[in-house]
N, CA, C and O of each residue as an XYZ file, in Angstrom:
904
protein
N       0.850     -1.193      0.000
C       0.000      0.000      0.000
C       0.885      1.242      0.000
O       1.806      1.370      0.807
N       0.549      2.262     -1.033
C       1.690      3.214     -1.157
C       0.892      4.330     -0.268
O      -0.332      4.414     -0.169
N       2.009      5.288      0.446
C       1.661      6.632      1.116
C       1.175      7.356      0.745
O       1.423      7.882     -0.340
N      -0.210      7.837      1.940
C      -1.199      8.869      1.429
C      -0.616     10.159      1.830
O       0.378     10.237      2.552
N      -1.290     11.231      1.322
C      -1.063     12.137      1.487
C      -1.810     12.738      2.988
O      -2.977     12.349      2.973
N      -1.608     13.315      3.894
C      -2.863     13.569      5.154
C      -3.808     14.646      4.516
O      -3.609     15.723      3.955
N      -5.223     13.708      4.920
C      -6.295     14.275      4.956
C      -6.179     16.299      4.765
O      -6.826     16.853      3.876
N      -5.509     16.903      5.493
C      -5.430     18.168      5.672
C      -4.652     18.534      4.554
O      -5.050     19.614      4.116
N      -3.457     17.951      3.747
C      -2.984     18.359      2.406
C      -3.581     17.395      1.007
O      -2.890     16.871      0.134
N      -4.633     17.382      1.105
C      -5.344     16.899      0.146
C      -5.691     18.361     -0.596
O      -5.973     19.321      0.120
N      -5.656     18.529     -2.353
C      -5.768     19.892     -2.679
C      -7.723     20.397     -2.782
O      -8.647     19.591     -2.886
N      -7.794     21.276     -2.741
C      -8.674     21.863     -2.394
C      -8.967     22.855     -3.502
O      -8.316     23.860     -3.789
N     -10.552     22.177     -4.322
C     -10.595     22.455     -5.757
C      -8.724     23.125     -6.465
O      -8.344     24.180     -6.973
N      -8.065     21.838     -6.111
C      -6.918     21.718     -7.257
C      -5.556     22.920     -6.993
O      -4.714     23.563     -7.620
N      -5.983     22.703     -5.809
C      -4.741     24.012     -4.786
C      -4.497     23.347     -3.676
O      -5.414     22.826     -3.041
N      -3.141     23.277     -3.276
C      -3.081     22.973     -2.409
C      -3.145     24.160     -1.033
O      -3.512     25.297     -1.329
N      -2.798     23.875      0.383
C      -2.860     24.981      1.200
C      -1.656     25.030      1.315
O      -0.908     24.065      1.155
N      -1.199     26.556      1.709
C      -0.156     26.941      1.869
C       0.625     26.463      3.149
O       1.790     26.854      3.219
N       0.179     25.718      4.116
C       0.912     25.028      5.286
C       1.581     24.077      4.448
O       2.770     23.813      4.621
N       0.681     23.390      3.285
C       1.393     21.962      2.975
C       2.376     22.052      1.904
O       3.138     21.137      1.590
N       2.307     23.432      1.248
C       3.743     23.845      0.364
C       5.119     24.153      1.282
O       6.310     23.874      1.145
N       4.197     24.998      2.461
C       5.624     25.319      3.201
C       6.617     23.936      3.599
O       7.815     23.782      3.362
N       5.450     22.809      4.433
C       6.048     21.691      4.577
C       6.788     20.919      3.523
O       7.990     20.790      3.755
N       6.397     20.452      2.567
C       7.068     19.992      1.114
C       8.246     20.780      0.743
O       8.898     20.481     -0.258
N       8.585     21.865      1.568
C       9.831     22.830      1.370
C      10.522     22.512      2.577
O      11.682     22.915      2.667
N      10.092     21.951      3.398
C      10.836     22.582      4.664
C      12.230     21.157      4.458
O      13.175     21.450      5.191
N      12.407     20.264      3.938
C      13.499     19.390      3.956
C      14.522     20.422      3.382
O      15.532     20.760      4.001
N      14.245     20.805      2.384
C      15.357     21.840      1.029
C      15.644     22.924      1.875
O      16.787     23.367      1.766
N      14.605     23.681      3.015
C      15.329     24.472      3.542
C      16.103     24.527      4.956
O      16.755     25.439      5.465
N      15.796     23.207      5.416
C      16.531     22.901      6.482
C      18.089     22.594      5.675
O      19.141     23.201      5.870
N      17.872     21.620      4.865
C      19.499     21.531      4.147
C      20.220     22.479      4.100
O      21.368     22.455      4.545
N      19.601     23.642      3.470
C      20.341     24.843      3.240
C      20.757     25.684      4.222
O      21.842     26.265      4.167
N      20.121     25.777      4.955
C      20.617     26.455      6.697
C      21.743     25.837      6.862
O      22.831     26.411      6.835
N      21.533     24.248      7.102
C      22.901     23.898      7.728
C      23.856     24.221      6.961
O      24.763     24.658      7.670
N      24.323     24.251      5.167
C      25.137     24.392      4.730
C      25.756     25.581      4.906
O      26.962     25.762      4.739
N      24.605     26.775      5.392
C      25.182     28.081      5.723
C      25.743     27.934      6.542
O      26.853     28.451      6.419
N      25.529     27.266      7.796
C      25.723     27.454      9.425
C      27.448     27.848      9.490
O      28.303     27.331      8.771
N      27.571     28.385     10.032
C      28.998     28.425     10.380
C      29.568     27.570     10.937
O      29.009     26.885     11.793
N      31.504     27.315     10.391
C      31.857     25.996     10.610
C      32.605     26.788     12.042
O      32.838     27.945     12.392
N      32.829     25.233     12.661
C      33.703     25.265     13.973
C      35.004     24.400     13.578
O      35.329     23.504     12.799
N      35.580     25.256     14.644
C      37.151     23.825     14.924
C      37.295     22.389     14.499
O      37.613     21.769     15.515
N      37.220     21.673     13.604
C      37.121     20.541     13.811
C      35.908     19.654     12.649
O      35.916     18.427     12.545
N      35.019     20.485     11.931
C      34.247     20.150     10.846
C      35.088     19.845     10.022
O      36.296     20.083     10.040
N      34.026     18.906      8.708
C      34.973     18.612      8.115
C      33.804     18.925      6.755
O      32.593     18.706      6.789
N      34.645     19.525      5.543
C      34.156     19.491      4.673
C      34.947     18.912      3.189
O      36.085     19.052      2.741
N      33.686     18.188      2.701
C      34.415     17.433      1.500
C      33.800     17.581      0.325
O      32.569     17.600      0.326
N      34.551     17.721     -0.957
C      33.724     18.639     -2.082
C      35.188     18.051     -3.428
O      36.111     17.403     -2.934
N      35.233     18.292     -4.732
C      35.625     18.700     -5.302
C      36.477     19.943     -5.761
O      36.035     20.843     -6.475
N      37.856     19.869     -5.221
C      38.471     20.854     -4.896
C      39.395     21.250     -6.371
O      39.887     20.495     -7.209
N      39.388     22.395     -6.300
C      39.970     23.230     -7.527
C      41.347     24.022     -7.243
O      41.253     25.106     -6.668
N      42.492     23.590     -7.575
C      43.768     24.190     -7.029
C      43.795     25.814     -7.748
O      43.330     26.317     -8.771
N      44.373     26.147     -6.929
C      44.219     27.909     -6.898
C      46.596     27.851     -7.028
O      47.398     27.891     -7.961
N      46.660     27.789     -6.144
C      48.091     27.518     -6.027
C      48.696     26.038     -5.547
O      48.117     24.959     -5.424
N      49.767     26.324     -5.378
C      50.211     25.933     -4.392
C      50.128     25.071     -2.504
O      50.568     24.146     -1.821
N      49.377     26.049     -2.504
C      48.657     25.739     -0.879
C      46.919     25.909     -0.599
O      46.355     25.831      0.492
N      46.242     26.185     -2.052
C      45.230     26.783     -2.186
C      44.325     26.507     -2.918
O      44.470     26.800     -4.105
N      42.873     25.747     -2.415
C      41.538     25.638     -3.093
C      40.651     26.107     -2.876
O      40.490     26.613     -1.765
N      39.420     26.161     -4.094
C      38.241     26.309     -4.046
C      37.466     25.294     -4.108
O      37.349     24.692     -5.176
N      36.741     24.877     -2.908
C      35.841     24.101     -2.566
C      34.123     24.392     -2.804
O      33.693     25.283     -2.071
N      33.402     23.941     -3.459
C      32.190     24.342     -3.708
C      32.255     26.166     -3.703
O      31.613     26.816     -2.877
N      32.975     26.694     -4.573
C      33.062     28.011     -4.501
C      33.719     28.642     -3.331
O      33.695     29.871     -3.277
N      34.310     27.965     -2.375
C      34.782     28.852     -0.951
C      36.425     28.437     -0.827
O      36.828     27.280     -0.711
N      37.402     29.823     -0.883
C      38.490     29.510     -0.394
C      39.075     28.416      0.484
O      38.270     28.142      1.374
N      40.262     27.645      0.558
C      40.414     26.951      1.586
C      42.039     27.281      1.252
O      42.542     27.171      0.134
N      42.636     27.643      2.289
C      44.030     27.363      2.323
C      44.868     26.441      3.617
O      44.608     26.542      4.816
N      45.941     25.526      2.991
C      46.341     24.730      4.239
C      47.188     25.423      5.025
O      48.022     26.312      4.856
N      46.587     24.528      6.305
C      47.274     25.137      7.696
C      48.699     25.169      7.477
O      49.059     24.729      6.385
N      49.737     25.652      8.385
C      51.060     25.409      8.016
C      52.122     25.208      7.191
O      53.113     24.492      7.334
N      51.706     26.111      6.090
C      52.595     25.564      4.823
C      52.764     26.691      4.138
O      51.875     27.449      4.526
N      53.455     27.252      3.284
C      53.543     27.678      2.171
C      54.136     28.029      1.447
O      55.271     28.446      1.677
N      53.577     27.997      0.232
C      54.031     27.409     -1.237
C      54.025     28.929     -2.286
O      53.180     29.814     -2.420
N      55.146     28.749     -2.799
C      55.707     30.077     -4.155
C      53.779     30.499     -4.876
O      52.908     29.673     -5.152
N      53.717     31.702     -4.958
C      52.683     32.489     -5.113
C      52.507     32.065     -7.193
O      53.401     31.682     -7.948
N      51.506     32.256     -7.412
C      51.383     32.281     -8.767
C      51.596     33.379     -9.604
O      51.575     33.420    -10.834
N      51.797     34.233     -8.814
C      52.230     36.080     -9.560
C      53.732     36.181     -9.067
O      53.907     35.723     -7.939
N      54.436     36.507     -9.470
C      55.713     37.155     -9.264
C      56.671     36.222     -8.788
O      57.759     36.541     -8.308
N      56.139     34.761     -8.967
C      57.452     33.724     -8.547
C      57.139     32.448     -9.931
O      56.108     31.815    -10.156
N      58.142     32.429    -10.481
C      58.389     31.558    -11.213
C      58.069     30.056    -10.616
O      57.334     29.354    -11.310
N      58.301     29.804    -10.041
C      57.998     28.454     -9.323
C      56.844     27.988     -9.077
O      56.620     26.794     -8.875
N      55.908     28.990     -9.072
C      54.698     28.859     -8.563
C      53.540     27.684     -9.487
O      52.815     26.788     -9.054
N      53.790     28.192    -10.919
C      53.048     27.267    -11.392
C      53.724     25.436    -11.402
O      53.372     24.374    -11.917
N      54.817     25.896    -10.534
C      55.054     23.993    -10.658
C      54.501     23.876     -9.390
O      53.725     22.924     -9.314
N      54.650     24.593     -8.250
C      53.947     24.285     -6.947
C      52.527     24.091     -7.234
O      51.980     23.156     -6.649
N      51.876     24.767     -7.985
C      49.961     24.417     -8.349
C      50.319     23.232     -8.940
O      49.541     22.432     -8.420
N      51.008     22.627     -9.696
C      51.228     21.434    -10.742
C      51.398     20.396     -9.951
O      50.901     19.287    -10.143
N      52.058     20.690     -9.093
C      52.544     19.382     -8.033
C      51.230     19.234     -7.147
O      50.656     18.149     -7.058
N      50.833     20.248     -6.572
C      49.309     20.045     -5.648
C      48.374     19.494     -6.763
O      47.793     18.565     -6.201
N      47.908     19.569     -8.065
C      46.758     19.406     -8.448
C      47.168     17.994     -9.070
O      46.193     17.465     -9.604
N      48.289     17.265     -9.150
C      48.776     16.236     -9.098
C      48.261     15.313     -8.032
O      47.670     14.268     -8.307
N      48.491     15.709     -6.851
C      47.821     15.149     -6.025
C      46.715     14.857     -5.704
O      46.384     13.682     -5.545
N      45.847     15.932     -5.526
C      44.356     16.140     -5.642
C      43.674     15.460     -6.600
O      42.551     14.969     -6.488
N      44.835     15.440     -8.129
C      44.524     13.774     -9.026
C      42.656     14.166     -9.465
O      42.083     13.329    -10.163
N      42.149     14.972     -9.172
C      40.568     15.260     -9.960
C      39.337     14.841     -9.316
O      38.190     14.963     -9.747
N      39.821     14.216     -7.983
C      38.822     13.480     -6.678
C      38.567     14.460     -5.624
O      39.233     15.487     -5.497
N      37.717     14.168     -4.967
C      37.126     14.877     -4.410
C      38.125     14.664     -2.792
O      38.697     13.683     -2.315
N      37.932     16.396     -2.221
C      38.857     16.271     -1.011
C      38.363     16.785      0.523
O      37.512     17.674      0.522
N      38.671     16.461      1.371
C      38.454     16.387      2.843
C      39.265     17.625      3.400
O      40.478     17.668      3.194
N      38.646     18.605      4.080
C      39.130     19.473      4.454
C      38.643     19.656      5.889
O      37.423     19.624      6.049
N      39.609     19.887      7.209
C      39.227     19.787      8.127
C      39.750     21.301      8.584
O      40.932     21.644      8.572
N      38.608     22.152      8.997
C      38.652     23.461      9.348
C      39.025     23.578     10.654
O      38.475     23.061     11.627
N      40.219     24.452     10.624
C      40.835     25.312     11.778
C      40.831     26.662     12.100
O      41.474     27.203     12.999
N      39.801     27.345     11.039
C      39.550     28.600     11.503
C      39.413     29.638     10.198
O      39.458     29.350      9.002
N      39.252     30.786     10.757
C      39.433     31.961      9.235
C      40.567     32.271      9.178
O      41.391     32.333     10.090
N      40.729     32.579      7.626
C      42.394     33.431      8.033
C      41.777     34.659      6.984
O      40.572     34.754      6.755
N      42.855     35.619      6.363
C      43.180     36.801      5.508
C      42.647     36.690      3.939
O      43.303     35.948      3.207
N      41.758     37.223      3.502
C      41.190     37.597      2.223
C      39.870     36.443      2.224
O      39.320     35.894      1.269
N      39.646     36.340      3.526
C      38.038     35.593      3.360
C      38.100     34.121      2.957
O      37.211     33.613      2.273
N      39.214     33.417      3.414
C      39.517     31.962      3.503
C      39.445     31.281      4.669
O      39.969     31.648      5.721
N      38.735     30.186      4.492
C      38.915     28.771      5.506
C      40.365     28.520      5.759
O      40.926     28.229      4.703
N      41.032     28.528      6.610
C      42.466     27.820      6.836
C      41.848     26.082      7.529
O      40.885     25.706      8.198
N      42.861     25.539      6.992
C      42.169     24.127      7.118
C      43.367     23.120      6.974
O      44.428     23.634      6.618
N      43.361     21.932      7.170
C      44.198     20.842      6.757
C      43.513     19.211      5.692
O      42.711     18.346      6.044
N      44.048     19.331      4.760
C      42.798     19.116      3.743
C      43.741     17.442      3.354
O      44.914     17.150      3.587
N      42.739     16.704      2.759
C      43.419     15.501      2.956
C      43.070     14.752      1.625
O      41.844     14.649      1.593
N      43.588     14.232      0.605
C      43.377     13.488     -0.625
C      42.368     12.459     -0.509
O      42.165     11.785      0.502
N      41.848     12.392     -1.429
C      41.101     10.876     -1.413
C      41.697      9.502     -1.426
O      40.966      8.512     -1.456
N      42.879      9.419     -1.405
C      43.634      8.087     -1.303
C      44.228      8.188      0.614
O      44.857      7.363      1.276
N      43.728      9.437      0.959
C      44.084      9.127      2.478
C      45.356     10.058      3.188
O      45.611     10.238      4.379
N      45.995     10.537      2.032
C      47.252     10.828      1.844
C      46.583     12.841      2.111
O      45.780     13.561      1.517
N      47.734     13.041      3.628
C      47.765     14.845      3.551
C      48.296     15.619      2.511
O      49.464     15.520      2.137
N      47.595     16.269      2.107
C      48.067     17.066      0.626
C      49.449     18.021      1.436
O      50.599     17.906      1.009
N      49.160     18.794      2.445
C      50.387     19.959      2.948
C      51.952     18.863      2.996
O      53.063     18.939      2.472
N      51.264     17.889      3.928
C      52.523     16.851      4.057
C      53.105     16.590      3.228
O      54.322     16.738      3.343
N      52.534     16.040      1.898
C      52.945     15.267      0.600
C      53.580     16.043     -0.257
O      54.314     15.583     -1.132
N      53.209     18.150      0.026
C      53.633     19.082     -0.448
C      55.305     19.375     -0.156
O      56.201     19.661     -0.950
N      55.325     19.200      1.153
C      56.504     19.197      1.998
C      57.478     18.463      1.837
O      58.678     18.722      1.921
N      56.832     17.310      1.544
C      57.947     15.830      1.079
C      58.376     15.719     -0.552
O      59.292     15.014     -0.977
N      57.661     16.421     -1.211
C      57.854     16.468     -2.856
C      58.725     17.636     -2.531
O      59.255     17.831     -3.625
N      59.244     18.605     -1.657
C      59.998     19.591     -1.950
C      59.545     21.052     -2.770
O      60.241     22.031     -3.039
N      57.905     20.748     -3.086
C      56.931     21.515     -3.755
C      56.594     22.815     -2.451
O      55.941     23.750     -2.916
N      56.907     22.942     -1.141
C      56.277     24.273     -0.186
C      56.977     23.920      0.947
O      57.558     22.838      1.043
N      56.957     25.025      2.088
C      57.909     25.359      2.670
C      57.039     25.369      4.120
O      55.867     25.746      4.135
N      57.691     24.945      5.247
C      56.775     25.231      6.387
C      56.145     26.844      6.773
O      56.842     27.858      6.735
N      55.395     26.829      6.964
C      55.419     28.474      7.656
C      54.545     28.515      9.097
O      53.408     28.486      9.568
N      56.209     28.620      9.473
C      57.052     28.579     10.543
C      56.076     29.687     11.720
O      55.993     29.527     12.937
N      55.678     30.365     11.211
C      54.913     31.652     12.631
C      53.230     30.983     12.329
O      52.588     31.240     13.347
N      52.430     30.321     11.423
C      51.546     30.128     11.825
C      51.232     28.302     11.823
O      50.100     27.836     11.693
N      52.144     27.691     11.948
C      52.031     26.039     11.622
C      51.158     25.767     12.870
O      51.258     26.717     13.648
N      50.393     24.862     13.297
C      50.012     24.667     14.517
C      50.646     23.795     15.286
O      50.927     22.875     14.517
N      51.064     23.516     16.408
C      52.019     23.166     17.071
C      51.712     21.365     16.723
O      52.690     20.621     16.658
N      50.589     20.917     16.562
C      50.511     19.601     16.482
C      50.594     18.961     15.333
O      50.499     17.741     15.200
N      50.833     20.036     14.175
C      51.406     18.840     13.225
C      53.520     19.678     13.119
O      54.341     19.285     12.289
N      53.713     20.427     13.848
C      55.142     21.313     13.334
C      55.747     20.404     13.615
O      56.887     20.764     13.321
N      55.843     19.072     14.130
C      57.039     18.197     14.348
C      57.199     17.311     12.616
O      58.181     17.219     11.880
N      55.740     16.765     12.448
C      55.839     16.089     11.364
C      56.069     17.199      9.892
O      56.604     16.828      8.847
N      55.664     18.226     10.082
C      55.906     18.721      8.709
C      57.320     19.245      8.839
O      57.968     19.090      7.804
N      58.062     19.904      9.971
C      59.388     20.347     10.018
C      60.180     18.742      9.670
O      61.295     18.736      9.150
N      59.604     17.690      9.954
C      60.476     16.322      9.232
C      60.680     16.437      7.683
O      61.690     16.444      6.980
N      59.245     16.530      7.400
C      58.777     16.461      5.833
C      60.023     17.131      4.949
O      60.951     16.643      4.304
N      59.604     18.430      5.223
C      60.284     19.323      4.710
C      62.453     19.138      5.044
O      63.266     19.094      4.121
N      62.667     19.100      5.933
C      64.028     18.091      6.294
C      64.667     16.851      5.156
O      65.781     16.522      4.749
N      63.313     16.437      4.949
C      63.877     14.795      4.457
C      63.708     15.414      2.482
O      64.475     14.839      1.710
N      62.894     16.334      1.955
C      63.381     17.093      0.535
C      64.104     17.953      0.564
O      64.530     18.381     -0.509
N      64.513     18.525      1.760
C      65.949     19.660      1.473
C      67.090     18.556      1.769
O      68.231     19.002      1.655
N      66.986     17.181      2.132
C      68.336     16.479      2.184
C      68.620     15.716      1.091
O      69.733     15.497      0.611
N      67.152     15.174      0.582
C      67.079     14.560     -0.979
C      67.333     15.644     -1.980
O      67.554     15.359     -3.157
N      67.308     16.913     -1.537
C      67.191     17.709     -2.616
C      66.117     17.350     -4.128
O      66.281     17.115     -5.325
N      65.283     17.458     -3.400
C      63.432     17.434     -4.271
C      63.148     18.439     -4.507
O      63.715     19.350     -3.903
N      62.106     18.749     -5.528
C      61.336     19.729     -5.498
C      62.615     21.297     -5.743
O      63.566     21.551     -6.481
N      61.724     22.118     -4.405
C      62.589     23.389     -4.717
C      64.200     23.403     -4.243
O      64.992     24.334     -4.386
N      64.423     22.213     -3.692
C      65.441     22.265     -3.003
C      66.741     21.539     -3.439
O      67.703     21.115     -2.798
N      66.345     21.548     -5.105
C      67.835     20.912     -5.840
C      68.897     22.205     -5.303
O      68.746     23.339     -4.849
N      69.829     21.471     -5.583
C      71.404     22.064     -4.648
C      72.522     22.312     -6.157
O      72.537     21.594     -7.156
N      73.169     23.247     -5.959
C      74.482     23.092     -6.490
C      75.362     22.762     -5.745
O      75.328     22.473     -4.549
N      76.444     22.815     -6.691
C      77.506     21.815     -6.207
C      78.046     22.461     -4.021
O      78.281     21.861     -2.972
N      77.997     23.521     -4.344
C      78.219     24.623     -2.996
C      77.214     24.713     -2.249
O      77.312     25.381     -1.219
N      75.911     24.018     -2.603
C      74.906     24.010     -1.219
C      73.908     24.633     -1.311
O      72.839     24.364     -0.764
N      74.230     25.862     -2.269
C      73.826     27.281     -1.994
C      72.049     26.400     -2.378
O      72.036     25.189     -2.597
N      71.002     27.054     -2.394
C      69.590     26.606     -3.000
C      68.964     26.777     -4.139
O      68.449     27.893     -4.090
N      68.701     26.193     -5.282
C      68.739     27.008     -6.363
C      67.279     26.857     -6.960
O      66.799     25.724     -6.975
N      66.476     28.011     -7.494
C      65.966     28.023     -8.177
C      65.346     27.013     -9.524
O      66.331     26.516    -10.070
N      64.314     26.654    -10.076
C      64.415     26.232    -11.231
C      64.819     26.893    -12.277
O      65.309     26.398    -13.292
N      64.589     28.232    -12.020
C      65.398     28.780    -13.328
C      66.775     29.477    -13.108
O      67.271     30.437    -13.697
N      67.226     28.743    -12.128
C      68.790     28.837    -12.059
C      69.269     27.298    -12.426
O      70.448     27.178    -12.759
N      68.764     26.570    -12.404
C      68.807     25.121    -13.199
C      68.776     25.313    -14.347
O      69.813     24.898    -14.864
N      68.021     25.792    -15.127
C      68.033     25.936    -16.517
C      69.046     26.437    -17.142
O      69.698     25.901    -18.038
N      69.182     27.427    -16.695
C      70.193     28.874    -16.969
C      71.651     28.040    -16.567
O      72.460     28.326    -17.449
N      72.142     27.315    -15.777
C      73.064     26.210    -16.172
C      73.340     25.493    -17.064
O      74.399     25.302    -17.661
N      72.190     25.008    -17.181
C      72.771     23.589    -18.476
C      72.402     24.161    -19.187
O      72.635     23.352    -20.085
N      71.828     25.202    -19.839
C      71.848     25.903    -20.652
C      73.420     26.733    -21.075
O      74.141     26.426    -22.024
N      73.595     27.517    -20.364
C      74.887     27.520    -19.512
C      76.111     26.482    -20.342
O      76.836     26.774    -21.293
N      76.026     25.488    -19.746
C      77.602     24.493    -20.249
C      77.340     23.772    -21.478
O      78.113     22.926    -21.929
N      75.758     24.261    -22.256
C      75.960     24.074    -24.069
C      76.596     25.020    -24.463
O      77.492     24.835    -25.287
N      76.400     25.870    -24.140
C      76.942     27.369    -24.622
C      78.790     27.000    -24.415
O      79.581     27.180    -25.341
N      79.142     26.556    -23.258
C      80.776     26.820    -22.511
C      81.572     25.874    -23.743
O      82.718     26.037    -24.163
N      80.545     24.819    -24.171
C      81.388     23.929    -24.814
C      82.246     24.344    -26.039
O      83.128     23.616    -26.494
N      81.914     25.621    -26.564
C      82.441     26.055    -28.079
C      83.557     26.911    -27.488
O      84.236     27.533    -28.305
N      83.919     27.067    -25.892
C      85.307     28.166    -25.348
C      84.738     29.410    -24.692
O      83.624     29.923    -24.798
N      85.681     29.715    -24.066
C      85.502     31.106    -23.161
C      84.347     31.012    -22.462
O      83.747     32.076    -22.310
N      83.617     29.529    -21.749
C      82.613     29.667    -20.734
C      82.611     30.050    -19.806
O      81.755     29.504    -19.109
N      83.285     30.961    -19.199
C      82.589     32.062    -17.965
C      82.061     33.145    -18.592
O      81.314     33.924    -17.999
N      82.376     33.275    -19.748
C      82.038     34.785    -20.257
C      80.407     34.565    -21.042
O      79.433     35.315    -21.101
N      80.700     32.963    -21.664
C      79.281     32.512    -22.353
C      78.313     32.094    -21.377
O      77.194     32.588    -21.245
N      78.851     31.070    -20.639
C      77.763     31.165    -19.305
C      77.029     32.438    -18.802
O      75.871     32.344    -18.395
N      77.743     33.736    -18.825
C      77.434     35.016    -18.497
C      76.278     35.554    -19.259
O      75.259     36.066    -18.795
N      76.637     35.333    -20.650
C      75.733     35.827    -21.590
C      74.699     35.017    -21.540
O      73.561     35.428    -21.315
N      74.929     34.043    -21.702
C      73.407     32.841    -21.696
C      72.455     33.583    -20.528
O      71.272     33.909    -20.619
N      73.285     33.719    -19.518
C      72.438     33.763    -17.971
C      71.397     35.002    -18.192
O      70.248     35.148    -17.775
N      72.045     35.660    -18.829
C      71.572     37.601    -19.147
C      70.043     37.629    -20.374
O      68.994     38.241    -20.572
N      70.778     36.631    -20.855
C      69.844     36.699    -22.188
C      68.479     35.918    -22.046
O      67.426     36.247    -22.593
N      68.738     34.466    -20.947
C      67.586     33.848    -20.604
C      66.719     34.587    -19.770
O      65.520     34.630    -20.050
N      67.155     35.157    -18.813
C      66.649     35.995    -17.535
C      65.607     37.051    -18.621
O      64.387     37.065    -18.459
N      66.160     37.734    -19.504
C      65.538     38.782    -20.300
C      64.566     37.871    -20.954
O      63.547     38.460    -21.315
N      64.594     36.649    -21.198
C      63.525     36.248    -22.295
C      62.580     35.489    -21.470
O      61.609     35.156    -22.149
N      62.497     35.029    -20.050
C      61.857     34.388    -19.188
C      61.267     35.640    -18.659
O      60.100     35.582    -18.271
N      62.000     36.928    -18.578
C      60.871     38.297    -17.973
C      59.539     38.341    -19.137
O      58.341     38.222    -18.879
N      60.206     38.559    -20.516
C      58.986     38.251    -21.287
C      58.294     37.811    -21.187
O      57.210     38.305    -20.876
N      58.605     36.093    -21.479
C      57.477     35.152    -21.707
C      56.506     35.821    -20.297
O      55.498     36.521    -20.391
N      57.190     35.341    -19.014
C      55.922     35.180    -18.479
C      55.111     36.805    -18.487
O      53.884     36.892    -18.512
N      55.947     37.916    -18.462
C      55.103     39.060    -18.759
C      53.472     39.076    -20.106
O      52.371     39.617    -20.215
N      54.349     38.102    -20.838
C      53.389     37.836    -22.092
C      52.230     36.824    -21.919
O      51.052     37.116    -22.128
N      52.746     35.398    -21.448
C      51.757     34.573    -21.243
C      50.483     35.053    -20.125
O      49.300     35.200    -20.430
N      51.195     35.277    -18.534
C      50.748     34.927    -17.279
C      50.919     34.009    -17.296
O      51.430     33.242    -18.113
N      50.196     33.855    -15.654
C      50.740     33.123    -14.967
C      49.930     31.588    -14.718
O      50.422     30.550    -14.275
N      48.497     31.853    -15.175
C      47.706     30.922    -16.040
C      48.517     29.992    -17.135
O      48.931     28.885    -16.790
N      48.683     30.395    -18.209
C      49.224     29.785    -19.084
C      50.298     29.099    -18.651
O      50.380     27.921    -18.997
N      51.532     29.782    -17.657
C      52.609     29.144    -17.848
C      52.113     27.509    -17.177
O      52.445     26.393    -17.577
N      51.211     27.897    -16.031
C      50.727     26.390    -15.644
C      50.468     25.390    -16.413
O      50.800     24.266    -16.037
N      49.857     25.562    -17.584
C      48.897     24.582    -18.433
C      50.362     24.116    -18.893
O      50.813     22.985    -18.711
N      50.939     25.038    -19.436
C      52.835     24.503    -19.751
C      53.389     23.625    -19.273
O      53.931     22.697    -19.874
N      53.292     23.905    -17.371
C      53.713     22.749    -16.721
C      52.821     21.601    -16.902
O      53.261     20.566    -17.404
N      52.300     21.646    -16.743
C      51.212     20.539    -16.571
C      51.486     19.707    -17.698
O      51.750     18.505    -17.703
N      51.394     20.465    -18.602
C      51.774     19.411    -20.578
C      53.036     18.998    -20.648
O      53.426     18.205    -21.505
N      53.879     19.584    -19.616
C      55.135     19.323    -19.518
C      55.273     17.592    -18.557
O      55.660     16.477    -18.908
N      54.774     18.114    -17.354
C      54.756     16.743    -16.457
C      53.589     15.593    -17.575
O      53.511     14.385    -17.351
N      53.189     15.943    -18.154
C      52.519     15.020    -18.564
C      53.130     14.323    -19.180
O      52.612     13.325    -19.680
C-alpha cells in the first residue's frame, strides 16, 4: 500500500494549502541552513576541490588554504606554477576532505585538507619539496611532522630544493640557466658565455611570463609533467 497524502494536504478544488507547500519545502530548507551554518574547529568538509596555487583551493566556490605551509605564489614567482602542478597532481581530480581550523586573511577557511587516497596534501607538499613550512603560523601539532617532511626534501634535494655543487639553493630557473649555460661553454671562453646565456635567458623568461601569465605558464607545466 503506497503513502497517502494527510487528509489536511489533500488539494482543495486543485490548490493545495499553503501550510502543505511550506512543509514539502521545509526538507530543502533545512538543508540549506545547515550548509550556511557556520563551521567550527574541527568540521569537516568534503567537495571537489579546484587548485588555486600551491597551498590553495576552491571548494564548492569557498576559499580553503592549508594550515602550516607555504608554497611560491602564482604572480611574481616563477615556481609557482610547478607548486599548483605538483598540488593538483595530487588532488589527481577526486574529491577532497578538508578539516577546518579557523578563518584566516582575504576571506579563507584555513584548514588541513586531505586526498582521497588518504594521503595529507600539505605533508605530501613538503615531502615532494613543492612548499615550505610556515614557521609563525604552523600549529604546534602537526610542526614536528611537517618540520620532518620538509628536512627529508631539502636532504634529498626534491622539489625546490635541488642544490648546487656549494649548497647554496637554487631556483628552477637557475637550473636551466646552467645547463643551458655548459651548451653554450662547450664552443670556449665559458665564464664569459655562461654570463651571456644567464643575461639573455633571464631577459627572455621576464617576457614570456610578462606575455603569457601566470595561467598559461601552468597549463605549460602541466603538458610538460605530462
Amino acid at each position: 500500500m503506497g503513502l497517502q497524502a494527510p487528509l489536511d494536504c489533500l488539494p482543495m478544488r486543485g490548490i493545495l494549502p499553503i501550510s502543505c507547500l511550506l512543509l514539502s519545502a521545509w526538507p530543502a530548507l533545512a538543508a540549506s541552513a545547515a550548509n550556511d551554518a557556520p563551521l567550527t574547529a574541527g568540521d569537516e568538509v568534503t567537495g571537489m576541490a579546484v587548485v588555486v596555487d600551491g597551498d590553495t583551493y576552491l571548494i564548492d566556490g569557498v576559499k580553503w588554504r592549508e594550515q602550516g605551509i607555504d608554497a611560491p605564489e602564482m604572480r611574481g614567482d616563477k615556481r609557482g606554477p610547478l607548486a599548483r602542478a605538483a598540488l593538483d597532481d595530487l588532488v589527481a581530480g577526486r574529491p577532497v576532505t578538508c578539516i577546518y581550523y579557523g578563518s584566516g586573511r582575504h576571506e579563507r577557511n584555513v584548514g588541513r585538507c586531505i586526498a582521497a587516497d588518504g594521503r595529507g596534501l600539505a605533508l605530501e607538499m613538503l615531502r615532494g619539496g613543492w612548499a615550505f613550512v610556515h614557521r609563525v603560523y604552523v600549529d604546534p601539532d602537526l610542526a614536528t611532522s611537517y618540520n620532518a617532511a620538509e628536512a627529508e626534501a631539502r636532504a634529498a634535494g626534491r622539489g625546490f630544493w635541488v642544490k648546487s655543487t656549494n649548497g647554496r639553493q637554487w631556483k628552477w630557473g637557475d637550473l636551466i640557466l646552467v645547463l643551458v649555460g655548459g651548451f653554450v661553454a662547450a664552443g670556449g671562453g665559458w665564464l664569459a658565455q655562461i654570463h651571456v646565456a644567464r643575461t639573455d635567458l633571464k631577459r627572455r623568461q621576464q617576457s614570456v611570463s610578462n606575455a603569457i601569465g601566470s595561467e598559461i605558464a601552468f597549463i605549460l607545466v602541466r603538458k610538460a609533467r605530462n
